[in-house]
C-alpha positions as CSV (number, residue, x, y, z in Angstrom):
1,X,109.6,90.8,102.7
2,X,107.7,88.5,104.9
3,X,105.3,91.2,105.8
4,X,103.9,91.0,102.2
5,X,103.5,87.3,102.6
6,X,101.7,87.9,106.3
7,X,99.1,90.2,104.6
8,X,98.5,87.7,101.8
9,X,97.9,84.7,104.0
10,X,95.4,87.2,106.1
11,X,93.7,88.4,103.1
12,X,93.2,84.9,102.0
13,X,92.4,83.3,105.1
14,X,91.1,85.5,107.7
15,X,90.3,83.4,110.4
16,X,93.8,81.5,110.9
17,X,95.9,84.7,110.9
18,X,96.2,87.4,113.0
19,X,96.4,90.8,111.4
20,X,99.7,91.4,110.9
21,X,100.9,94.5,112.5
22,X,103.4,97.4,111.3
23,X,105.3,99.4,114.0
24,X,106.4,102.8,113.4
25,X,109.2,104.6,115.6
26,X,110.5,108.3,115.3
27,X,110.0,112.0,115.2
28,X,107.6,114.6,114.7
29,X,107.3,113.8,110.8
30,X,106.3,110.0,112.1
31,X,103.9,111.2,114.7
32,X,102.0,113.6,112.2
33,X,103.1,116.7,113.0
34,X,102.8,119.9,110.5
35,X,102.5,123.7,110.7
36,X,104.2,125.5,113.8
37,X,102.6,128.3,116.1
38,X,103.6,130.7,119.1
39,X,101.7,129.9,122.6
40,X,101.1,132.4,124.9
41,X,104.9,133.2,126.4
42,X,106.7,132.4,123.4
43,X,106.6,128.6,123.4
44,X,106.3,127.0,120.1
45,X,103.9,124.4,119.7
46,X,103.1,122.3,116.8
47,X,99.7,121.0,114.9
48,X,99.2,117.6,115.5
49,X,97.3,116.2,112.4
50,X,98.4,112.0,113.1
51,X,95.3,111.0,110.4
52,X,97.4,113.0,107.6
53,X,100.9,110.8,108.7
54,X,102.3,108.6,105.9
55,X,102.0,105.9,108.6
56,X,97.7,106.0,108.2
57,X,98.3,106.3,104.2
58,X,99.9,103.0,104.2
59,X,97.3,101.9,106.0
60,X,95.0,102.8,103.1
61,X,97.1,101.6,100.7
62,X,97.0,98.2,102.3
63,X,93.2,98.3,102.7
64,X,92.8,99.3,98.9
65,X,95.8,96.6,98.2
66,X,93.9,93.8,100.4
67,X,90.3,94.4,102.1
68,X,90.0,91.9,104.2
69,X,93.8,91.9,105.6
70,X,92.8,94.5,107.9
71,X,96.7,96.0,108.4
72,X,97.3,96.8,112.1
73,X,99.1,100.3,112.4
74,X,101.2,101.4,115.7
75,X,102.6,105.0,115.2
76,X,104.6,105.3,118.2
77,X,106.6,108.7,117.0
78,X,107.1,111.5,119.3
79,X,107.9,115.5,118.4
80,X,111.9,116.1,119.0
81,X,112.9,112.8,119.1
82,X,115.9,111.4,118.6
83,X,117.5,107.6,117.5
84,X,118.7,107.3,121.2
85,X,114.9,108.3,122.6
86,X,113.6,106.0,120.6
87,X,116.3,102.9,121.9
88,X,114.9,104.3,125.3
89,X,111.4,103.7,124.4
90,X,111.7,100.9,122.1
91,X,110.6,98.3,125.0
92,X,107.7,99.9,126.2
93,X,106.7,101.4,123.2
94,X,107.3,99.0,119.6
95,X,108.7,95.4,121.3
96,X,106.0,95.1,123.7
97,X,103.0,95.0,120.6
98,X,105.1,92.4,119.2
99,X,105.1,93.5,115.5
100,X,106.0,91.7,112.9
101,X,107.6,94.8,110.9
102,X,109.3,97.9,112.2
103,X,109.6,101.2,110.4
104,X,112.5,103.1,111.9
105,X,113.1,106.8,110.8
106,X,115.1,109.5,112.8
107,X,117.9,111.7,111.4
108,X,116.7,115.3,111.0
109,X,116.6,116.0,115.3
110,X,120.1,114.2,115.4
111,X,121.7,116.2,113.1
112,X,121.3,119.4,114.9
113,X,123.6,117.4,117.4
114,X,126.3,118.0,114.5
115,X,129.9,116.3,115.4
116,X,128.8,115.6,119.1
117,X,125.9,113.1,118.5
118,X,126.9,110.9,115.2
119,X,128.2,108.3,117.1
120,X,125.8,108.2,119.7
121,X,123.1,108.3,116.9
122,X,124.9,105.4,114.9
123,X,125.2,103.3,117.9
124,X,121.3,104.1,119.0
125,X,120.2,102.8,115.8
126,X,122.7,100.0,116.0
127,X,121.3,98.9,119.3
128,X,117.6,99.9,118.0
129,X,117.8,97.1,114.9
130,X,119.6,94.3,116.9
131,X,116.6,94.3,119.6
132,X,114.2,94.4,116.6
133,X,115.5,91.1,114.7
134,X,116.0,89.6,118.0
135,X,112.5,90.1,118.3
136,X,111.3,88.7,115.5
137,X,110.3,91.6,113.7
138,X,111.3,92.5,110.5
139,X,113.0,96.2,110.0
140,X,113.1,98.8,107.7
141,X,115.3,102.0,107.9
142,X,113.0,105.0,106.4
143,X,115.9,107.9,105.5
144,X,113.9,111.3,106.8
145,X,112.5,114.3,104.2
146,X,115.2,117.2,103.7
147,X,115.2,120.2,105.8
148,X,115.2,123.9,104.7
149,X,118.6,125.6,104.0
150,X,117.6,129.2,104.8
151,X,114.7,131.3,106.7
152,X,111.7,131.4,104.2
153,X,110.0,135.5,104.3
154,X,106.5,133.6,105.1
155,X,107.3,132.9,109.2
156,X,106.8,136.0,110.8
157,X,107.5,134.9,114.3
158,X,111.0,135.4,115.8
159,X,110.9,132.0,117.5
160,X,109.8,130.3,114.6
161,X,112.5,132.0,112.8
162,X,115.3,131.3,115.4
163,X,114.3,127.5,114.9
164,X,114.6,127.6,110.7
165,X,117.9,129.4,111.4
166,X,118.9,126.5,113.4
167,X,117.7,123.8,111.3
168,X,119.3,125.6,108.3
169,X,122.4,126.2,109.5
170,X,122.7,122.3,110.3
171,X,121.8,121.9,107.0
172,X,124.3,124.2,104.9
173,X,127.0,122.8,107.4
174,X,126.7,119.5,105.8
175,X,125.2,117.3,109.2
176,X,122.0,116.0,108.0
177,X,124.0,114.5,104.7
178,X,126.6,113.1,107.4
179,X,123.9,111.5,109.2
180,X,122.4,109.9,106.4
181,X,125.9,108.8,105.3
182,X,126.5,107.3,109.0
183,X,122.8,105.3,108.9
184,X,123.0,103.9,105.8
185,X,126.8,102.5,107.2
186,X,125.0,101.1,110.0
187,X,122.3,99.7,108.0
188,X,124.8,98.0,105.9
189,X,126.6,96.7,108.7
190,X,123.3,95.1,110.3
191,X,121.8,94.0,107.0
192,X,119.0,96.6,107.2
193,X,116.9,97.4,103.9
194,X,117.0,101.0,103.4
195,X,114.1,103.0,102.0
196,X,115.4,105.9,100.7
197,X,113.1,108.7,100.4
198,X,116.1,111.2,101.7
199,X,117.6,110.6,98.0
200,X,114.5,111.3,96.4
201,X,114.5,114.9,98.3
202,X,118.2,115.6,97.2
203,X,117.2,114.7,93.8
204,X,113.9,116.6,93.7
205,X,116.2,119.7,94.9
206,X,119.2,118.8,92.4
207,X,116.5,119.5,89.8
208,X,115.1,122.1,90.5
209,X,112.8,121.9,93.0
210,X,112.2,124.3,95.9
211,X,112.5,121.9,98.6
212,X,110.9,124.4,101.9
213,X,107.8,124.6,99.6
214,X,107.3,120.9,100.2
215,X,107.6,121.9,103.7
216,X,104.4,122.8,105.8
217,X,106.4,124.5,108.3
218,X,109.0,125.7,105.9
219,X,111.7,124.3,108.2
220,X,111.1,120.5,108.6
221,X,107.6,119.1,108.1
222,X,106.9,117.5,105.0
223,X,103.6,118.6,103.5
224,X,100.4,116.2,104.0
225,X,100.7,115.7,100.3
226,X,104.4,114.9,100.8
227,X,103.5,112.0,102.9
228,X,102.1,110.3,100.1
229,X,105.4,110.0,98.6
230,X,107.1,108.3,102.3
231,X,103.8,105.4,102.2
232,X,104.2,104.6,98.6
233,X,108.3,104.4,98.7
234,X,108.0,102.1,101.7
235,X,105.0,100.2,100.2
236,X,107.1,99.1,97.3
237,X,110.4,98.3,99.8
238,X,108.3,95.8,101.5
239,X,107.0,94.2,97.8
240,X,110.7,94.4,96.7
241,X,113.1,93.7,99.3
């Protein structure tokens, strides 16, 4: 990708390139969001940990990868997002730091719209990559983490468990793999490179592999260490697309 070629040029040549800058839009797993809690009055709140985000790991990636490049990184994900808040906000928010790559990854706060909101979120992230390219900015379409398919023993509190039942549900129903099926379409459609990190889940659980462990909140926060696995994947899309 021409991103890769950006950082080069930087890295070699500091002083007649800008640092090239990487825009992130999404949900609570792009802003940096992990374990869940229950305020005073019931409301659930979340911890906010934005240093532990894959977005700052590729960051670190890049600085190991090339010093001197000195990778500019603009997280601009929000908690319970969806594709059509982020088409909302994509002006104020990703276009107007002029970046010259965009990560785009929602899908898991769609879903839960099941049959209602698959065309609205197709069309969102339609909209979403044709203002990107016209632009200038490069795209890539980051497919989200799983989600849990049941109500793990460990959560305790009723409204933490009322929001795995939900998740879950959406889940065993079949929605978040409709989702995924209905944004790669789209990506196809708009020549959009895909980084695929939602197939890695699915085959990490076809094998074996208890999925809600990997989970901080046990319903649909990836682990810190989990993270790792988002930066590197999109790290090599950029080298290889």
């Amino acid at each position: 990708m021409k991103i890769i070629e950006k950082i080069k040029n930087r890295a070699s040549a500091v002083c007649e390139h800008r640092p090239p800058l990487i825009a992130f839009t999404g949900d609570s797993v792009t802003q940096g969001c992990f374990e869940l809690y229950v305020k005073e009055g019931g409301v659930v709140e979340t911890v906010f940990i934005p240093s532990e985000s894959y977005t700052e790991k590729i960051k670190k990636i890049f600085a190991m990868f090339f010093p001197s490049a000195n990778v500019s990184i603009v997280n601009t994900g929000i908690s319970g997002n969806r594709a059509e808040f982020g088409l909302m906000r994509l002006e104020s928010d990703v276009l107007s730091v002029n970046p010259d790559l965009t990560v785009v990854c929602f899908g898991i706060n769609d879903s839960n719209q099941k049959q209602d909101g698959i065309e609205k979120y197709g069309n969102s992230l339609r909209e979403i990559f044709k203002k990107l390219k016209n632009a200038g900015s490069e795209v890539i379409f980051m497919t989200p983490n799983m989600a849990t398919d049941r109500v793990d023993f460990s959560i305790k509190e009723e409204e933490i468990q009322a929001a795995a039942l939900r998740v879950a549900t959406t889940v065993n129903e079949g929605w978040l793999d409709k989702y995924m099926e209905e944004a790669k379409k789209v990506c196809k459609e708009e020549n959009i490179p895909v980084c695929d990190c939602y197939g890695l889940w699915k085959t990490l659980h076809k094998n074996g592999v208890d999925v809600t462990n990997m989970l901080s909140n046990k319903i649909n926060h990836p682990t810190k260490e989990m993270h790792w696995m988002f930066a590197y994947e999109l790290v090599k899309t950029m080298f290889e697309k």
